[in-house]
C-alpha positions as CSV (number, residue, x, y, z in Angstrom):
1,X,136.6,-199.1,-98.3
2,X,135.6,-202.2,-96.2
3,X,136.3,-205.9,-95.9
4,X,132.6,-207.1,-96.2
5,X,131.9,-209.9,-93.2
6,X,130.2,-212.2,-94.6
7,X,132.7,-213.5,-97.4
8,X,134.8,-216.1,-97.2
9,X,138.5,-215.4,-96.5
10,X,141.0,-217.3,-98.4
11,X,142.7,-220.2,-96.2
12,X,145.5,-219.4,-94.7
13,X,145.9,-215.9,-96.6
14,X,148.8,-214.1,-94.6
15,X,148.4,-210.3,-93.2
16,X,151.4,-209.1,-95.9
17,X,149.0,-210.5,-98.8
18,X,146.6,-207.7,-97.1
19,X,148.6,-205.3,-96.8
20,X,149.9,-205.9,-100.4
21,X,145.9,-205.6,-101.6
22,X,145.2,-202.6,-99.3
23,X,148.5,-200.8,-100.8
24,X,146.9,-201.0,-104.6
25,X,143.6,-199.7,-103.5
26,X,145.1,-196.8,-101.7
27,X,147.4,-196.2,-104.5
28,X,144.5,-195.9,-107.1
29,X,142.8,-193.5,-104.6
30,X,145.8,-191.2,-104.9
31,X,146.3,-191.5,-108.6
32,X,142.5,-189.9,-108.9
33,X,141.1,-186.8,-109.6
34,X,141.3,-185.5,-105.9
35,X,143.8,-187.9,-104.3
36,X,142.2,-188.4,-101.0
37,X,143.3,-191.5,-99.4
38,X,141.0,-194.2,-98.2
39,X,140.5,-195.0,-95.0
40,X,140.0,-199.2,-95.5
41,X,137.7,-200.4,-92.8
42,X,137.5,-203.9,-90.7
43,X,135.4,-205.9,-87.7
44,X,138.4,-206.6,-86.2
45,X,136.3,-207.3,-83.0
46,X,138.0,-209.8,-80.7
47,X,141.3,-209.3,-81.9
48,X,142.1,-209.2,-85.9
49,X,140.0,-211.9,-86.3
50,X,139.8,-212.6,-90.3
51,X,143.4,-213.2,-90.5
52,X,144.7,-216.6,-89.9
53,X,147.3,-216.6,-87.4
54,X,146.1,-213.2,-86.0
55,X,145.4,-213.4,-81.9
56,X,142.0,-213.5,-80.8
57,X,140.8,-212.5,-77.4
58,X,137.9,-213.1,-75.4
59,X,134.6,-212.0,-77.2
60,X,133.6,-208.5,-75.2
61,X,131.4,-210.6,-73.0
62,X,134.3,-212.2,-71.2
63,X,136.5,-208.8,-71.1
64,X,133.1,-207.4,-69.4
65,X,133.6,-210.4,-66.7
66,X,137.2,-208.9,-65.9
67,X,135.9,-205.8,-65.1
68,X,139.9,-204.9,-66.1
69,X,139.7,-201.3,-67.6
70,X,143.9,-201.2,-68.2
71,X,143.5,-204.6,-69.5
72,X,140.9,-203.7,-72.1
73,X,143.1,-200.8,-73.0
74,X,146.4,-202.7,-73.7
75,X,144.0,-205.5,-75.9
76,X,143.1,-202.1,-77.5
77,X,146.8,-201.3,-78.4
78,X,147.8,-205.4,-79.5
79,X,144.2,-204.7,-81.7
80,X,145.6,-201.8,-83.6
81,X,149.3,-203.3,-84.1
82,X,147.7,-206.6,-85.7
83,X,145.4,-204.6,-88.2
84,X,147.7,-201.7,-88.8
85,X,150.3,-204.5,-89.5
86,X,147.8,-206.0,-92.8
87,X,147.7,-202.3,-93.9
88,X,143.7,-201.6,-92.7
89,X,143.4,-198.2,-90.9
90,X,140.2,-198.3,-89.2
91,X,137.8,-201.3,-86.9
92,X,134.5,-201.1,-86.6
93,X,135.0,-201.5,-82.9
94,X,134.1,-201.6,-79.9
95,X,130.8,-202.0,-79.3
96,X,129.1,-200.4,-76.9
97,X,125.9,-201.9,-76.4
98,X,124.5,-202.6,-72.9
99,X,122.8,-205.8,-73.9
100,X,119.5,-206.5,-71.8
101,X,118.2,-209.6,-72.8
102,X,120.8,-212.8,-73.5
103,X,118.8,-214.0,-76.3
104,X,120.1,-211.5,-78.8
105,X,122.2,-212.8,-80.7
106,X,124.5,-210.1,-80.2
107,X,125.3,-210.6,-76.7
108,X,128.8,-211.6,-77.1
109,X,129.3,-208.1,-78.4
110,X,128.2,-206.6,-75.1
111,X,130.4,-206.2,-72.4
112,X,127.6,-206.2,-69.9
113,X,124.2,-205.9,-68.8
114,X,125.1,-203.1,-66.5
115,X,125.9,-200.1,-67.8
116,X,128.8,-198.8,-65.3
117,X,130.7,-201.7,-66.4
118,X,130.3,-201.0,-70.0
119,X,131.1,-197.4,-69.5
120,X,134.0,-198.8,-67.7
121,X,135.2,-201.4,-70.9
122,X,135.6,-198.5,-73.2
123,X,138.9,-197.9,-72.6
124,X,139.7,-200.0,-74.8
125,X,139.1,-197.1,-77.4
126,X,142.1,-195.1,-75.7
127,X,143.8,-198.5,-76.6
128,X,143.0,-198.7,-80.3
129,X,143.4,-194.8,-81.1
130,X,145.5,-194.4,-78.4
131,X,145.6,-191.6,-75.3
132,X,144.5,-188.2,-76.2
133,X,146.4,-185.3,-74.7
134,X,145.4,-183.3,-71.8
135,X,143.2,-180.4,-73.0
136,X,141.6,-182.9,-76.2
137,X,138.4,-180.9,-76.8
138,X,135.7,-183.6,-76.5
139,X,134.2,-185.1,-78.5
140,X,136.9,-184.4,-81.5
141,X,138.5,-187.5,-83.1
142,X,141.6,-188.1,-81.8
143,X,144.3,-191.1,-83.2
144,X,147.7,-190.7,-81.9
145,X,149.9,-192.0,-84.8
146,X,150.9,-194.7,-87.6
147,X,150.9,-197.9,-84.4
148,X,147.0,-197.0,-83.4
149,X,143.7,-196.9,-85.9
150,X,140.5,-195.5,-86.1
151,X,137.8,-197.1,-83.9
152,X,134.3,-196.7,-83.8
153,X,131.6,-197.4,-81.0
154,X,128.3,-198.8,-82.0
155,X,125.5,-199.4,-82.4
156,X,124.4,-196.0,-82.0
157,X,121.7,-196.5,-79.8
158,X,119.8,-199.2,-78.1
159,X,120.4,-202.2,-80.0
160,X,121.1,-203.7,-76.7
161,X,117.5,-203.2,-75.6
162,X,115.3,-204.2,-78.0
163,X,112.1,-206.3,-77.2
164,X,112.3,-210.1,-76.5
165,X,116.2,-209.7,-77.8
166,X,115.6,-209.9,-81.4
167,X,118.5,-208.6,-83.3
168,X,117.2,-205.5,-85.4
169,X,114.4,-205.1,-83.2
170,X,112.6,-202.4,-81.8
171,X,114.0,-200.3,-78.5
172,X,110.4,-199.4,-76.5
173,X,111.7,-197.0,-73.4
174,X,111.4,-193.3,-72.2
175,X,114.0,-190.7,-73.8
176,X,115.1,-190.6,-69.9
177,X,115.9,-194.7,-69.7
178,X,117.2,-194.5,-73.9
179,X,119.3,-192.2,-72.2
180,X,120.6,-193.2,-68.7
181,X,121.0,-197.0,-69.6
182,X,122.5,-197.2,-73.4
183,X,123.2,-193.4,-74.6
184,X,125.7,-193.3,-71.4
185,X,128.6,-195.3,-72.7
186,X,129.2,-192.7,-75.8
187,X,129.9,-190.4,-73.5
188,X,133.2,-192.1,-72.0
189,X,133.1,-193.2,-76.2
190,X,133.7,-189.4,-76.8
191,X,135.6,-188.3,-73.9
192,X,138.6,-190.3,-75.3
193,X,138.5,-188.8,-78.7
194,X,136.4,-191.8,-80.4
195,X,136.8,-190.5,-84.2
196,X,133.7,-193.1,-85.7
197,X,129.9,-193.6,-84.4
198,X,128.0,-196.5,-85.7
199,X,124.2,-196.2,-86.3
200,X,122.3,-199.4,-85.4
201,X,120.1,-201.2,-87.8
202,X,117.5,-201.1,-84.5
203,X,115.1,-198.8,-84.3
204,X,113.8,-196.9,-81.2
205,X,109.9,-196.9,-80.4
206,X,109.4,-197.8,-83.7
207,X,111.4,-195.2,-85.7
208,X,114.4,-196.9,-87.5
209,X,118.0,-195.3,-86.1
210,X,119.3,-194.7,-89.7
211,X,116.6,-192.4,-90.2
212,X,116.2,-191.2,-86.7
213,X,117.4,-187.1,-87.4
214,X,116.5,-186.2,-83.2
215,X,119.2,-188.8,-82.0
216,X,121.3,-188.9,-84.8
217,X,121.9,-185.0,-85.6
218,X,120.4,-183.2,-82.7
219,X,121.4,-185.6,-79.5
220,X,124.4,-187.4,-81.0
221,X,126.4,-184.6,-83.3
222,X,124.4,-181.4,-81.5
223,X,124.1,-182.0,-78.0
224,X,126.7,-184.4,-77.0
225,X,129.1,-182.6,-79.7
226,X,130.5,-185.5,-81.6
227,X,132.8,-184.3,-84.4
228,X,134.2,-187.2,-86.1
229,X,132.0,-189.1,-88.6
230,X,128.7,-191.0,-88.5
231,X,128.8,-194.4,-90.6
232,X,126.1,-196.1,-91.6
233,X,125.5,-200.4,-90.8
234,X,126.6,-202.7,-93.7
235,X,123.4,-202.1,-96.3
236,X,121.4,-200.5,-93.5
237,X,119.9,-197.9,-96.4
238,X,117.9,-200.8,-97.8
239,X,116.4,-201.9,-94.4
240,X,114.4,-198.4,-94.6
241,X,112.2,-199.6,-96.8
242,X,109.8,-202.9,-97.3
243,X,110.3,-204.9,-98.9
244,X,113.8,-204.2,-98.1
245,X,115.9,-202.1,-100.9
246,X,112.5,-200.8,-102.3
247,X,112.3,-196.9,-102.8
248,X,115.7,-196.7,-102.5
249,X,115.9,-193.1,-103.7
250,X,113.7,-192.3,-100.5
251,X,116.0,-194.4,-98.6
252,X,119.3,-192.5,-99.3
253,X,117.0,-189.0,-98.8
254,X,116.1,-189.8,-95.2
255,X,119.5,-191.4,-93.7
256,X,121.4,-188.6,-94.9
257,X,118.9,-186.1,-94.0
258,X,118.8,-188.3,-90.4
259,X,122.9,-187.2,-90.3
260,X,124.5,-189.7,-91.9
261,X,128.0,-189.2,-93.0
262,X,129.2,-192.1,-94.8
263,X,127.9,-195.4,-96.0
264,X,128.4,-198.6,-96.5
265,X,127.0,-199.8,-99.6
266,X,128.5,-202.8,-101.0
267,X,126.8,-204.0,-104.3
268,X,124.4,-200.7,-105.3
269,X,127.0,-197.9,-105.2
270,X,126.6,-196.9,-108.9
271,X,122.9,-196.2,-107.9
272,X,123.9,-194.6,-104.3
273,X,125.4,-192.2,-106.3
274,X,123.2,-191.3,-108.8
275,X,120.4,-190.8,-106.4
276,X,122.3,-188.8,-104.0
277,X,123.7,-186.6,-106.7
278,X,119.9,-186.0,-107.8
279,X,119.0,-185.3,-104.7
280,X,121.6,-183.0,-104.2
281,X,121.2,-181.1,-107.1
282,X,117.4,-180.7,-106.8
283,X,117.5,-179.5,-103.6
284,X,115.8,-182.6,-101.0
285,X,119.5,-183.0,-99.8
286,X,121.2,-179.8,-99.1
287,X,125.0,-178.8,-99.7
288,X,125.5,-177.8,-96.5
289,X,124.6,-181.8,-95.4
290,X,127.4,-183.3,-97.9
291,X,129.8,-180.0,-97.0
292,X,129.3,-181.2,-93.5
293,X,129.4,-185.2,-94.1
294,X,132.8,-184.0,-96.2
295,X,134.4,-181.9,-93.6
296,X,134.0,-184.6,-90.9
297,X,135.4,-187.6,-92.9
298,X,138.0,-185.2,-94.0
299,X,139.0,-184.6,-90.1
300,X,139.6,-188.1,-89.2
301,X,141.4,-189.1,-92.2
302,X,143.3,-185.9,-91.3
303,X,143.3,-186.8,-87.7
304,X,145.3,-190.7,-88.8
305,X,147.5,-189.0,-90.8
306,X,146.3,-190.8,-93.9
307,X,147.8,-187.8,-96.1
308,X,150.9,-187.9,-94.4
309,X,151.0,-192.0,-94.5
310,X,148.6,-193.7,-96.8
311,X,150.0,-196.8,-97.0
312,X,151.1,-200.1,-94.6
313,X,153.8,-200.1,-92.4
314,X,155.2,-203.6,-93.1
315,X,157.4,-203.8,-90.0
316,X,154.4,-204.2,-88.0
317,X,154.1,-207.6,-89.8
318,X,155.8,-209.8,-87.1
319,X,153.2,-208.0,-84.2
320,X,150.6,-210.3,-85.2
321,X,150.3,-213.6,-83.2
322,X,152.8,-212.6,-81.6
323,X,154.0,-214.0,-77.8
324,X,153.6,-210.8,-76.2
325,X,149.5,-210.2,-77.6
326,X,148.7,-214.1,-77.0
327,X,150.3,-213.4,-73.5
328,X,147.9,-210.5,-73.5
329,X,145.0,-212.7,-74.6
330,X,145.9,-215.4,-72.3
331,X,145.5,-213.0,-69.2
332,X,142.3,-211.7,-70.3
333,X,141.3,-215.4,-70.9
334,X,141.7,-216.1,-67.1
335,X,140.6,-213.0,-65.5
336,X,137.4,-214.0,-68.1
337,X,136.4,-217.0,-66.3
338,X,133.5,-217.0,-63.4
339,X,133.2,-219.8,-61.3
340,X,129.7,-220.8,-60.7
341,X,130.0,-223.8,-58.5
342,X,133.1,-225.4,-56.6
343,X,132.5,-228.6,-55.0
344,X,129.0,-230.1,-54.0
345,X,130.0,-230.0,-50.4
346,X,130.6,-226.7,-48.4
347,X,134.0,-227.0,-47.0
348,X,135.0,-229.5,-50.0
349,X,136.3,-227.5,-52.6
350,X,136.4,-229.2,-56.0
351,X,138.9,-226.8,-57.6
352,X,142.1,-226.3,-57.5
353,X,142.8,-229.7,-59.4
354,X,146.0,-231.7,-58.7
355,X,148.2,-231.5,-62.0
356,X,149.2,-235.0,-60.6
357,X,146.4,-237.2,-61.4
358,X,146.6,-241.0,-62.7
359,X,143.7,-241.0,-65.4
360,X,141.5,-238.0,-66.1
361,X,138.6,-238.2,-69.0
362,X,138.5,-235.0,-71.1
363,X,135.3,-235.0,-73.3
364,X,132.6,-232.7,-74.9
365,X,132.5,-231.1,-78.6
366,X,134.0,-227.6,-77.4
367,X,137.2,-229.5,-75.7
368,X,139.4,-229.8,-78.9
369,X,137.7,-227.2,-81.3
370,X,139.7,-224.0,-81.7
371,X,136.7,-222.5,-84.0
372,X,134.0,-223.3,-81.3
373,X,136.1,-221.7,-78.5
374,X,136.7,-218.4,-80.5
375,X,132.8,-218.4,-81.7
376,X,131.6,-216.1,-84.1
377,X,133.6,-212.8,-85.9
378,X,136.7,-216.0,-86.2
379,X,138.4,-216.3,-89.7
380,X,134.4,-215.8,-91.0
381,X,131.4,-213.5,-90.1
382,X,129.8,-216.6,-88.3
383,X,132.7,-218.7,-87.2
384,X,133.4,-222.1,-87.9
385,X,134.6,-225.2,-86.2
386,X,137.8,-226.7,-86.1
387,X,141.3,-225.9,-86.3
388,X,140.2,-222.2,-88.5
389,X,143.5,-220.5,-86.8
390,X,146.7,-221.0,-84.7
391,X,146.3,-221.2,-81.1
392,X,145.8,-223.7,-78.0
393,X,142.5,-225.7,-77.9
394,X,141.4,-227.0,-74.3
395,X,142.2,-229.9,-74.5
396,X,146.0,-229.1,-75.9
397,X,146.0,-227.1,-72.5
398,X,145.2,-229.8,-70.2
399,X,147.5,-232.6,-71.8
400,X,150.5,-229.5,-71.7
401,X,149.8,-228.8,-68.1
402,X,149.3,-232.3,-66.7
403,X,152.3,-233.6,-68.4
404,X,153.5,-237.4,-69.4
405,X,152.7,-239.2,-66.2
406,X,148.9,-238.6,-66.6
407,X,146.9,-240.6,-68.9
408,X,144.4,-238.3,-70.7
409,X,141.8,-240.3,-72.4
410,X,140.1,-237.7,-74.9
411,X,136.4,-238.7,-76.2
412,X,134.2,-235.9,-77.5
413,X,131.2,-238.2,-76.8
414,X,132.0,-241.4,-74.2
415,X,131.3,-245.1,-74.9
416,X,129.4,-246.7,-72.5
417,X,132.4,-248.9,-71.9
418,X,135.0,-245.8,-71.3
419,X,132.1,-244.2,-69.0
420,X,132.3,-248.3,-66.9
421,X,135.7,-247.7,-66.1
422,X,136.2,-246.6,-62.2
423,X,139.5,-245.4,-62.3
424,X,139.3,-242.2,-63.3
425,X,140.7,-239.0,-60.8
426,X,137.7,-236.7,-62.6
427,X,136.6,-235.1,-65.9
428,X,136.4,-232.7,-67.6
429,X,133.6,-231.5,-69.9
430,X,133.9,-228.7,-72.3
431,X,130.4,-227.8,-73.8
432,X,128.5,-224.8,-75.2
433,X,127.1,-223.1,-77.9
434,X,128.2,-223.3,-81.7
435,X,129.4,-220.0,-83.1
436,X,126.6,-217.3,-84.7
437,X,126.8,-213.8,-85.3
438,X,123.6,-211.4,-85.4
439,X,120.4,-212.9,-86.3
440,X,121.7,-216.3,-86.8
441,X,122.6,-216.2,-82.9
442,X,118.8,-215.1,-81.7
443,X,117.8,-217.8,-79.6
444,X,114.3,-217.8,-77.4
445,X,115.4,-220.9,-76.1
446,X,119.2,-220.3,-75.2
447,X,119.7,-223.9,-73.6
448,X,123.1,-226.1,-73.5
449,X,122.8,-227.1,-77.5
450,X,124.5,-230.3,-78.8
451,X,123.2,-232.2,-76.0
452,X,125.4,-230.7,-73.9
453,X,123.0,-231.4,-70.9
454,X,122.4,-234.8,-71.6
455,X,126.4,-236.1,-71.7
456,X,127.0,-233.7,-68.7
457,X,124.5,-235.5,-66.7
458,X,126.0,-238.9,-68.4
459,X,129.5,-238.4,-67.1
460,X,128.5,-237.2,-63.6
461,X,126.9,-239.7,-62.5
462,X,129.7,-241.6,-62.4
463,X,133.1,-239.5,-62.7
464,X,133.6,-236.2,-60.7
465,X,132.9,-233.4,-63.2
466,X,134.2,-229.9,-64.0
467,X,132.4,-228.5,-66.5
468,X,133.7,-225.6,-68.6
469,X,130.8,-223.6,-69.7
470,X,131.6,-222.5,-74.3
471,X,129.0,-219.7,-74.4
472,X,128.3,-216.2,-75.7
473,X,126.0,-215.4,-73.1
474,X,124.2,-217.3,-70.1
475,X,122.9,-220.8,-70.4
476,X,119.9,-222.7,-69.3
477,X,121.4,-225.0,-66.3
478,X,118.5,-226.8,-64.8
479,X,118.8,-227.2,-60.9
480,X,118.9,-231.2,-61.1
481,X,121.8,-230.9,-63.5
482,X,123.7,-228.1,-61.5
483,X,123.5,-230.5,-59.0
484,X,125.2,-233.1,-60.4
485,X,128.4,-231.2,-61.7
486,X,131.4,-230.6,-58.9
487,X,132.6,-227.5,-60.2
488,X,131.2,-225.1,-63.0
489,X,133.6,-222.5,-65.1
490,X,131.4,-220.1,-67.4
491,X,134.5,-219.7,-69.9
492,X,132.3,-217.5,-72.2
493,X,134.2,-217.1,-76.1
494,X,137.7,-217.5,-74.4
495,X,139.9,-217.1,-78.3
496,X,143.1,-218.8,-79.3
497,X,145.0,-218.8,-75.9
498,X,143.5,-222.2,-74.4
499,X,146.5,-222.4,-71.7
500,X,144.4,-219.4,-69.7
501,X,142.2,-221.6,-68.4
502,X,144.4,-224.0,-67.2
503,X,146.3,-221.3,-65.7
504,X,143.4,-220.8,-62.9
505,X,142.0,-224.7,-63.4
506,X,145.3,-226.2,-61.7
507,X,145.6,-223.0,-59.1
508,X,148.3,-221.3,-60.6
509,X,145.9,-218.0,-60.7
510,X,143.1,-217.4,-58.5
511,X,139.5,-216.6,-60.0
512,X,139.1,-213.1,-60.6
513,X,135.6,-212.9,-63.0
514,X,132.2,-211.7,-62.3
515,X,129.2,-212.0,-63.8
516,X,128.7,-209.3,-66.6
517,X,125.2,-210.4,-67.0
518,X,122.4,-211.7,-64.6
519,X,122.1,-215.5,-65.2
520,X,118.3,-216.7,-65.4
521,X,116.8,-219.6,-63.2
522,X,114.4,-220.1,-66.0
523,X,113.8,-218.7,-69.8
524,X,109.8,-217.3,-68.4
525,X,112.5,-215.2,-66.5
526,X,113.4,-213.2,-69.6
527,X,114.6,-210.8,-70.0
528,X,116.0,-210.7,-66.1
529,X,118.6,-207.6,-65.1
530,X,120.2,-206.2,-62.1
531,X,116.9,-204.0,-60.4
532,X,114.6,-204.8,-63.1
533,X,112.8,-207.7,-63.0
534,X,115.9,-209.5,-61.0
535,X,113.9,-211.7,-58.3
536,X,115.6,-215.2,-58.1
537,X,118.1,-215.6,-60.5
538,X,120.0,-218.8,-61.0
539,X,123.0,-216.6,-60.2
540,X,123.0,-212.2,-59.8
541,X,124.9,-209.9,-61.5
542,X,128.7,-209.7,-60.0
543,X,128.4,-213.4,-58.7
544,X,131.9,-215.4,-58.6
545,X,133.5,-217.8,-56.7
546,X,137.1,-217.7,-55.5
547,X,139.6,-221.0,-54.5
548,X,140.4,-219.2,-51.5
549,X,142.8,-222.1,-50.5
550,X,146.6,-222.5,-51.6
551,X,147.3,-224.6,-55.0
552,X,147.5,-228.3,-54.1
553,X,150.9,-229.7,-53.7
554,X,152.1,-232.2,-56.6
């Protein structure tokens, strides 16, 4: 079973209520004929995100910037805790998609452009499943007990790469580049015992992956030996046909011909089943397919120990938002966080900032919006704005760390009168994107929305200005406007724990991030990578700046 993405969770519904719900599903599974359990399934993607009060980390795109292997490992482990606590047994996580072009609307999902450091970020599957012994036979699922789930990489394979960035697009390359540049990361995916492979709704020189049988049976389960179980995308059967659902029959015939194992099929399961049982019994679908499909689901829910523990361990209840994981998060959120620009001046840094100053302006829509800051796959499949969770918004941060004998005047949008004062020590300007997820994020223009720009431009002409970059993926910043700012933090989708950038902001931490993806002077640029097509970037692959100078005194 699955929690579908795109409804609504109730407000403020609590992770026992979950497990509660989870429990009677699992029950009635038992009670049946057979008595298998379920294994219930979640996007638990940055953290479990659905759940109010649940911690959320950095979207992959900033865990990509930290370039911290042990540190996406131990997010992996406070992952599994959080969801195991609500009673779910299985994410639909990581992904692994070596995203090429920042105007998918996926790019938040990808750790990187590059694939080394993606290859690199998936330990975070040893995290969630946990460390498979010495000897593992690769490419067997592996989950190490009742404290770790199931995880799945995905989007088996390209989705990263498809033409002009359009979500669901089409992958054109050689079998050699499919290969070298997005096939790689499943390999590191298997070698740590990765029980789940996702199948992409993309489709590779024009052939759709849910019905591609050469990569899905004969690369992916064949040649790379992957043993665990092939899932399909949420309704990806109807996408084989157009208009989409049409023909279904033929659509449930090819994907599980193509290797399939399982699907996800939310509203038309009654006729899922009555066409794959027709199939079956005349023969276009052999038994040895579903015997297969059968024995591999069968291993991993053998592999969890579903028999042994079907339901939720309640005593993993107080795990979730707990200090320890939002220390975790907090970590990751400062290691995230690439400086682009530090003073205007060589020789005059900007940053560190003096936790001393008399009067500081905080402003821009992204400074005191928790939902905006955590961005899409928070509470709802698309995010929201506002206070959707529990955790520490920017500007909370900024007041906690500069303490009583500052005065922080907070507008999201200045009066001209506010802007005519002179006495202000600097600003601060928090702006970005708003959240999306998937299509709703493809963007040919990706530019600074909500006129992000324009108030930039507005405050630094006449305050010094640190800017603190919301975004899933590299911005437009015109020349004439980079000019203007002091200092520039690309914070990416930082999550709930606000105080991490604050932590480096005020010199407490140096900078540690670098540039997971190639950031482009200009959008004629795109798509713009690391030895393809990289001449003049606004800023290469790998770029970030350091302090390099002691924190200032108080």
């Amino acid at each position: 079973m699955v929690s579908g993405a795109g409804k609504a969770p109730l407000e403020k519904v609590m992770p026992s209520d979950w497990a509660e719900t989870v429990d009677r599903f699992q029950q009635a599974a038992l009670d049946s004929r057979l008595g298998i359990p379920l294994a219930y399934g979640i996007d638990a993607v940055h953290g479990n995100n659905r759940f109010y009060g649940a911690t959320i980390f950095p979207h992959n795109i900033g865990l990509g910037a930290t370039g911290d292997a042990d540190l996406a490992q131990r997010i992996g482990a406070a992952v599994a805790l959080e969801v195991r606590a609500s009673g779910i047994h299985f994410n639909f996580a990581p992904c692994v998609a070596v995203c090429r072009d920042p105007r998918w609307g996926r790019c938040y999902e990808s750790f990187s452009e590059d694939t080394n450091i993606v290859r690199k970020m998936t330990s975070i599957i040893t995290g969630l499943q946990g460390q498979p012994p010495v000897g593992h036979l690769k490419g067997y699922p592996f989950v190490a007990g009742r404290h770790n789930i199931i995880a799945c990489a995905k989007h088996f394979v390209g989705d990263g790469g498809t033409e002009n960035g359009i979500n669901e697009g089409n992958t054109i390359s050689s079998y050699d580049d499919l290969e070298r540049i997005h096939m790689a990361p499943y390999l590191d995916c298997l070698s740590q015992g990765v029980s789940t492979v996702m199948a992409s709704y993309s489709s590779w020189n024009g052939c759709k992956l849910h019905a591609h049988h050469f990569l899905l049976t004969e690369i992916l389960k064949d040649k790379l030996g992957f043993k665990g179980f092939l899932i399909s995308d949420w309704k990806a059967l109807d996408r084989l046909s157009e208009p989409r659902g049409s023909n279904y029959r033929h659509c449930v015939y090819t994907a599980i011909n193509a290797g399939i194992d399982m699907v996800m099929v939310p509203h038309r399961y009654k006729q899922f089943i009555e066409d794959l049982t027709s199939l079956v019994e005349l023969g276009e679908i052999k038994m040895s397919r579903i015997d297969d499909a059968v024995e591999r689901i069968l291993r991993v829910k053998f592999v969890a120990a579903l028999f042994e523990y079907p339901f939720s361990d309640r005593s993993l209840l107080d795990t979730v938002g707990c200090k320890l994981h939002r220390e975790v998060a907090r970590e990751a959120v400062r290691k995230s966080l690439v400086l682009l620009k530090n003073g205007k001046n060589p020789g005059k840094p900007f940053l560190p900032l003096k936790k001393n100053a008399k009067r500081v302006l905080i402003a821009g829509p992204h400074a005191d919006d928790l939902g905006y800051q955590c961005g899409g796959w928070t509470r709802y499949w698309q995010g929201s704005s506002g206070r959707i969770t529990i955790g520490t918004a920017i500007l909370d941060a900024f007041r906690e760390e500069m303490g009583e004998k500052t005065e922080v005047i907070y507008e999201k949008y200045p009066s001209p009168n506010t802007l005519a004062e002179s006495n202000f020590s600097f600003a601060i300007v928090a702006v970005g994107e708003e959240p999306y997820a998937e299509s709703a994020g493809d963007n040919s223009e990706p530019v600074i929305p909500l006129n992000g720009s324009e108030l930039i431009s507005t405050i630094a002409d006449r305050i010094p200005t640190l800017v603190i970059l919301i975004s899933g993926r590299p911005l437009l910043i015109e020349p004439w406007l980079l000019e203007k700012m002091d200092a520039l933090i690309a914070a990416w989708l930082p999550g709930t724990e606000g105080r991490g950038i604050t932590d480096v902001v005020f010199g407490d931490y140096e900078f540690e991030g670098r540039l997971p993806m190639t950031w482009f002077r200009t959008t004629t640029q795109l798509p713009i990578n690391n030895g393809y097509n990289s001449c003049d970037p606004l800023f290469p692959l790998g770029f970030g700046l350091t302090c390099g100078k002691e924190k200032p005194t108080e």
